[in-house]
LOTIDO-42391 format. One record per residue: residue number from 1; residue in one letter; x, y, z negated of N, C-alpha, C, O in turn. Coordinates in pm, whole numbers. Atoms other than C-alpha are relative to their C-alpha. Layout:
REM LOTIDO-42391
- vexke;torse;n.x;n.y;n.z;ca.x;ca.y;ca.z;c.x;c.y;c.z;o.x;o.y;o.z
- NUM;a;X;Y;Z;X;Y;Z;X;Y;Z;X;Y;Z $
...
END
This chain:
REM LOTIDO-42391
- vexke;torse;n.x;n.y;n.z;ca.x;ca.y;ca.z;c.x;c.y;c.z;o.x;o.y;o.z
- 1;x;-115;42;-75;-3364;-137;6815;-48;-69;127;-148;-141;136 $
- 2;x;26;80;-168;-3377;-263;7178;113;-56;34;235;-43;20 $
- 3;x;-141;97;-41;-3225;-503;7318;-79;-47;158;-193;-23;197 $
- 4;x;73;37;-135;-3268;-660;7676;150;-155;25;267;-165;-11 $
- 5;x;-78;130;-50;-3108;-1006;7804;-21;-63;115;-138;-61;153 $
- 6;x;-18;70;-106;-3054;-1181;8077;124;-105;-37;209;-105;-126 $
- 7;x;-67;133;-25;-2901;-1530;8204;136;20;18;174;54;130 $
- 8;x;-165;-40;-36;-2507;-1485;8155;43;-72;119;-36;-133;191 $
- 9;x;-2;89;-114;-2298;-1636;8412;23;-127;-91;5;-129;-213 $
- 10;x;-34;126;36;-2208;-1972;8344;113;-73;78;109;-86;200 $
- 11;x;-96;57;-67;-1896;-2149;8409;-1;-183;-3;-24;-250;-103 $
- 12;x;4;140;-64;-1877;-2513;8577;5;-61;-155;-107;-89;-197 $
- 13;x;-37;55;113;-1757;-2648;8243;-98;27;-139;-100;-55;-231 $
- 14;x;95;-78;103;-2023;-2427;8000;-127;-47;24;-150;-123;118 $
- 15;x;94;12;2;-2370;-2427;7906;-56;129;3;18;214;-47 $
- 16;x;22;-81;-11;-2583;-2165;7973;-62;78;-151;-102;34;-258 $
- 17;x;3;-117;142;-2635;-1855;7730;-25;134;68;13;145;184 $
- 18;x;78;-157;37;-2795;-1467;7704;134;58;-14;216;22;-99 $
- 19;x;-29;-136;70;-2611;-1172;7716;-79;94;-76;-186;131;-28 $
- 20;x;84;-152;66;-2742;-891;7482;53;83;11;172;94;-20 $
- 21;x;-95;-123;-32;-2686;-568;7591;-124;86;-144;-238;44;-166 $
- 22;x;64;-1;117;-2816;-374;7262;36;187;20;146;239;35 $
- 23;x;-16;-188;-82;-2894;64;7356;-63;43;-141;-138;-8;-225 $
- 24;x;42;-99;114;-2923;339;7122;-128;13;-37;-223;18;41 $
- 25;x;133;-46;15;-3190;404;6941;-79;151;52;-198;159;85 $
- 26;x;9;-131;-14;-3187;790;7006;13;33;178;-81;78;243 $
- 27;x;-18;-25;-154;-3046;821;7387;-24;-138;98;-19;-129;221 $
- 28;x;71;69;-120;-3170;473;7530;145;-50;46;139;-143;127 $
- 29;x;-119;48;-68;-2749;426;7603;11;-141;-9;-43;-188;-109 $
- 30;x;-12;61;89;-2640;98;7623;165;29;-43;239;113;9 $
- 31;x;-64;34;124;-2378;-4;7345;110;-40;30;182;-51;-70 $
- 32;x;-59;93;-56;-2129;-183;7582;151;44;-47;236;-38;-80 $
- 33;x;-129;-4;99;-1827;15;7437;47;-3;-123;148;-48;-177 $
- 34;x;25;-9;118;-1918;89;7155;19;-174;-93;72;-191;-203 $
- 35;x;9;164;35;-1957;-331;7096;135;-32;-20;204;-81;-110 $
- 36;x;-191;138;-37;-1614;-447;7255;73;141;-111;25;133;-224 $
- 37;x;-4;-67;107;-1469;-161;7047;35;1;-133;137;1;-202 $
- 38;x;25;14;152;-1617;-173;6744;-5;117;-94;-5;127;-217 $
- 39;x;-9;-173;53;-1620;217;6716;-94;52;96;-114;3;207 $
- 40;x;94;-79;-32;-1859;443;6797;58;44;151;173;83;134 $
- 41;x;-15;-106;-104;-1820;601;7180;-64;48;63;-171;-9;85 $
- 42;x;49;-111;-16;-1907;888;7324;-82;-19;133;-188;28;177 $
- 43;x;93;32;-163;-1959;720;7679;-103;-99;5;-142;-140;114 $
- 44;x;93;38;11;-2206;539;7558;-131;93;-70;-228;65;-139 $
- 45;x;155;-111;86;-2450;837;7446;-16;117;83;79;169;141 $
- 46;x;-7;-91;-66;-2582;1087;7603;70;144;-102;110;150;-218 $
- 47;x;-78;-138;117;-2443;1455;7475;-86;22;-60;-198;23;-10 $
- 48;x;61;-14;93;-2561;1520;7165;-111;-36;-26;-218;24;-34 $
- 49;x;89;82;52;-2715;1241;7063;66;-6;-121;187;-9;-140 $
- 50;x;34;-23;176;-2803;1256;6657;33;-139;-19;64;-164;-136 $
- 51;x;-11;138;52;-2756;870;6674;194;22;-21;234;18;-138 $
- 52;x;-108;24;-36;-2364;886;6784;19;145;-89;140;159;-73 $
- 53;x;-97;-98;101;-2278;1212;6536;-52;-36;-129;-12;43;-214 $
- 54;x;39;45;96;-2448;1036;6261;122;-151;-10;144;-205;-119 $
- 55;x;-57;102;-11;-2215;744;6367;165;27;-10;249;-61;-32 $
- 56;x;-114;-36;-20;-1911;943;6396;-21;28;-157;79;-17;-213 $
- 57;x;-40;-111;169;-1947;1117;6011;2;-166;-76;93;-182;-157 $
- 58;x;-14;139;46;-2008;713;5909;139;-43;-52;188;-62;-164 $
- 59;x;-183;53;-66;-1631;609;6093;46;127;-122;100;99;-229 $
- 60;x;-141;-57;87;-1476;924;5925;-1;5;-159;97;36;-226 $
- 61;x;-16;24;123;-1622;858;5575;41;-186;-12;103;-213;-115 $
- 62;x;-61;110;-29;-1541;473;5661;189;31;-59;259;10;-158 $
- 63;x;-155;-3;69;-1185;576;5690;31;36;-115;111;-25;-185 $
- 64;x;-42;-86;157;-1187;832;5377;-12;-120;-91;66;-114;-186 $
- 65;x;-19;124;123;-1261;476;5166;126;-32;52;221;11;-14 $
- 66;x;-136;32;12;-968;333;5333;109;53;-35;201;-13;-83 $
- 67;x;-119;-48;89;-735;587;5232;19;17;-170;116;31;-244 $
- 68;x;36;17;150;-910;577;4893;99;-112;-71;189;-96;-153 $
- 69;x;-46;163;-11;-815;183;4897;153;49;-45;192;52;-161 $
- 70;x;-140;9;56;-434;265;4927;57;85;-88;179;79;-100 $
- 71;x;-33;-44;121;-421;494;4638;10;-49;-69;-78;-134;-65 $
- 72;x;-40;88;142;-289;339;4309;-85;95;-89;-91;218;-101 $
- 73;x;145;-24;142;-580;357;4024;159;-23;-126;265;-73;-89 $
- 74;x;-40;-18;73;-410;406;3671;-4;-149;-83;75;-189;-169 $
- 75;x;84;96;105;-602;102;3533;43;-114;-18;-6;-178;-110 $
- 76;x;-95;104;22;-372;-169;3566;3;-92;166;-72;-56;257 $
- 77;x;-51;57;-110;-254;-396;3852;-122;-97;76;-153;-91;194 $
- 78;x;84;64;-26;-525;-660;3837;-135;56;63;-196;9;160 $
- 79;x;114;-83;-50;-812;-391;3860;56;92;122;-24;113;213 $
- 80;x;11;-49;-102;-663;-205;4091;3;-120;144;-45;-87;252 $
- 81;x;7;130;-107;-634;-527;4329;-160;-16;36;-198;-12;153 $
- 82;x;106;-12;-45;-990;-550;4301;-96;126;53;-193;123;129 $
- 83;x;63;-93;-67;-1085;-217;4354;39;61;150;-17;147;218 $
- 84;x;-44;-24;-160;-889;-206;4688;-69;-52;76;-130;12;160 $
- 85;x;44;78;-27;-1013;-522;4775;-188;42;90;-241;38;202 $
- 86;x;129;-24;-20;-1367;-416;4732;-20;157;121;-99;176;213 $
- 87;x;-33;-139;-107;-1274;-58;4918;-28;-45;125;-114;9;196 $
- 88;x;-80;32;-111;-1142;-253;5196;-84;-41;84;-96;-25;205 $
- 89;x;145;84;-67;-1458;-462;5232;-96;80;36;-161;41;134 $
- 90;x;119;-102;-5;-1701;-189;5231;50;109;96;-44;159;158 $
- 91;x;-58;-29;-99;-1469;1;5456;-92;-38;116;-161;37;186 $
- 92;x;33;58;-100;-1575;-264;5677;-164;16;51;-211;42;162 $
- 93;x;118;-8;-20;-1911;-262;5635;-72;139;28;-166;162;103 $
- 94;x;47;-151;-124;-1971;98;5719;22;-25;118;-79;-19;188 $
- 95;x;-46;-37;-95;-1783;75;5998;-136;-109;109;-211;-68;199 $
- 96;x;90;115;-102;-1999;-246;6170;-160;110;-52;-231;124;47 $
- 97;x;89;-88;7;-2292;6;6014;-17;102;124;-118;125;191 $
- 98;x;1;-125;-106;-2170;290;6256;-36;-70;142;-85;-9;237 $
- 99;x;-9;-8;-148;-2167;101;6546;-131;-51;56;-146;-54;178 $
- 100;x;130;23;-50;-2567;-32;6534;-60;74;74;-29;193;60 $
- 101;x;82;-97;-60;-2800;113;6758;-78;108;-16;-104;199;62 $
- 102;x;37;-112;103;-2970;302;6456;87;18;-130;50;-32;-236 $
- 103;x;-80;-27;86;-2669;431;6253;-113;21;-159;-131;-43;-262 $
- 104;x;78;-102;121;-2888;621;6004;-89;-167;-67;-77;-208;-183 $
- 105;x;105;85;63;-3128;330;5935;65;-150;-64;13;-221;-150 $
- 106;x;-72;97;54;-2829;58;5904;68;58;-121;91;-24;-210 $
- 107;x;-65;-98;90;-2654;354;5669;-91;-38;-147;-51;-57;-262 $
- 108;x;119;26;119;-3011;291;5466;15;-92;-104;27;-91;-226 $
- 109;x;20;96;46;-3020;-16;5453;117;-62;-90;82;-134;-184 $
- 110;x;-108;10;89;-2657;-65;5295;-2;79;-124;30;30;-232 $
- 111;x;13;-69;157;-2711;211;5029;-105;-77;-79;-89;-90;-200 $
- 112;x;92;93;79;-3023;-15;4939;100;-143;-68;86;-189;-181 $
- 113;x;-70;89;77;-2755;-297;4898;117;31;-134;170;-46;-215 $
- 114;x;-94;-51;112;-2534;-88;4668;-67;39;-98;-8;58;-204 $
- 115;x;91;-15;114;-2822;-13;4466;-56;-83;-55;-103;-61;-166 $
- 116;x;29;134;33;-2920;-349;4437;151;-66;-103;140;-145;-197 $
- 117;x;-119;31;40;-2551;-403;4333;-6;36;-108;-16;-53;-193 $
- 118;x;12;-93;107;-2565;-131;4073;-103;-93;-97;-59;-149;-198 $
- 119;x;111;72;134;-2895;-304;3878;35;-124;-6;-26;-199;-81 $
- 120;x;-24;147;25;-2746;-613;3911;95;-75;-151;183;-5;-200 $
- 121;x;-37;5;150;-2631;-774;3574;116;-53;37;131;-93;153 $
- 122;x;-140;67;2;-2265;-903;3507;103;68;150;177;-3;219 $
- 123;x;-72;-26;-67;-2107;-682;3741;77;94;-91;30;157;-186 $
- 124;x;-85;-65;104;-1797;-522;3596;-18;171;30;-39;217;142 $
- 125;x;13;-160;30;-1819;-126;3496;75;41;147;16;117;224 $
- 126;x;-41;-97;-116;-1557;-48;3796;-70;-11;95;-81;93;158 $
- 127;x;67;50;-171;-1761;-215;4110;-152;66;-81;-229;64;15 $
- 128;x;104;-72;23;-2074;-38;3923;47;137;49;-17;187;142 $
- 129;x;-14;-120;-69;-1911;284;3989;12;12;160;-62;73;237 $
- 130;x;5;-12;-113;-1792;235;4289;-110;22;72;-152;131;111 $
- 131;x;166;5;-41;-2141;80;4429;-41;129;-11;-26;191;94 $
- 132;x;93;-130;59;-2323;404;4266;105;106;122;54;113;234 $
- 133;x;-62;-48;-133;-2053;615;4509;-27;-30;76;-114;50;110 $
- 134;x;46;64;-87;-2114;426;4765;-103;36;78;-100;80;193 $
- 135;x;115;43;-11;-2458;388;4757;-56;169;40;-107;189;150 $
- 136;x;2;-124;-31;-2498;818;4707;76;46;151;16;120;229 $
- 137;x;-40;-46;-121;-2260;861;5008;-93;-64;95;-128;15;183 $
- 138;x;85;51;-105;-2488;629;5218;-165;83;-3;-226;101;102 $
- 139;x;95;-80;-22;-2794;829;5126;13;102;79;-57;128;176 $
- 140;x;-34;-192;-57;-2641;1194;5213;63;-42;134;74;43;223 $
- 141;x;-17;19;-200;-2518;1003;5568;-125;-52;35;-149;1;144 $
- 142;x;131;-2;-47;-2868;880;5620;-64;110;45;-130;127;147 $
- 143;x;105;-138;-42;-3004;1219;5598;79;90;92;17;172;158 $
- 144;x;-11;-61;-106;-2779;1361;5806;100;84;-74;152;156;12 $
- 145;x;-109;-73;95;-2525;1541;5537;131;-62;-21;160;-181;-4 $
- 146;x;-160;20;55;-2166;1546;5425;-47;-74;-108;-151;-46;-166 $
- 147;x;-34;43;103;-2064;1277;5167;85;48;-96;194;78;-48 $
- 148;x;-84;-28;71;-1905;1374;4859;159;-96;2;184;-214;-25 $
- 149;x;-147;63;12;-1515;1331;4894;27;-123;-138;28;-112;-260 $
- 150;x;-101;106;95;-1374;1026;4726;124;27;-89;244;30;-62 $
- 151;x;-196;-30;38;-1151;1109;4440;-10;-107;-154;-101;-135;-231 $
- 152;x;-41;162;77;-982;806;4219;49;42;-118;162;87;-134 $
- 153;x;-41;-66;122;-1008;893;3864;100;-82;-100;106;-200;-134 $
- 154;x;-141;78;97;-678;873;3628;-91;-97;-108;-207;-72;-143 $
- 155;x;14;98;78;-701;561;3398;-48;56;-78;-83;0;-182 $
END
């Protein structure tokens, strides 16, 4: 990851502080829409850059959890609260995934945390599955592949 900084401005009243402007890993762009944002864009990459279509398949499996999320699970009211919950969060965390400078390698590094999740003791059977989903879709977007569709099995 690269980054480059310089002396922001500073206003009469402020103390001085760094901008980080923070450029693709792949095309060298920087990040500057992509940042304010918070979504991947296009005018920040050159054409067909592997960083920014690795970042785009991220966002649209990102969303596919959120529509996951507002499906009603069979399993009762309480579990499904948490399995939205947890959807909702991890949602999130792809999405701030997609928009690093190395999609693929932040993609990694989150399936490593869902696998860490997975061996972890006292976590309940549903957030084990999930995780284990998760964690497989973040591999097959690392490498550069389709994730297996999300589907929310009856109670």
């Amino acid at each position: 990851m690269q980054q480059y900084s310089w002396p922001g401005p500073v206003p009469p009243w402020g103390r001085r502080g760094t901008i980080k402007l923070i450029r693709c890993a792949k095309c060298e762009g920087p990040l500057y829409r992509t940042k304010l944002k918070m979504q991947p864009r296009q005018e920040d990459h050159e054409q067909g850059c592997e960083a920014f279509i690795r970042a785009i398949r991220v966002m649209r499996y990102s969303d596919e959890v959120k529509r996951a999320a507002s499906e009603p699970d069979q399993t009762g009211w309480l579990s499904n609260r948490r399995r939205r919950k947890y959807l909702l969060e991890n949602a999130k965390r792809l999405s701030a995934a997609a928009c690093e400078s190395d999609p693929a390698a932040a993609i990694r590094e989150l399936g490593d945390q869902y696998q860490a999740e997975c061996q972890s003791r006292g976590t309940s059977p549903q957030t084990t599955e999930l995780a284990e989903m998760l964690m497989r879709a973040c591999r097959r977007l690392a490498a550069g592949q389709a994730p297996a569709p999300i589907v929310s099995r009856p109670g």
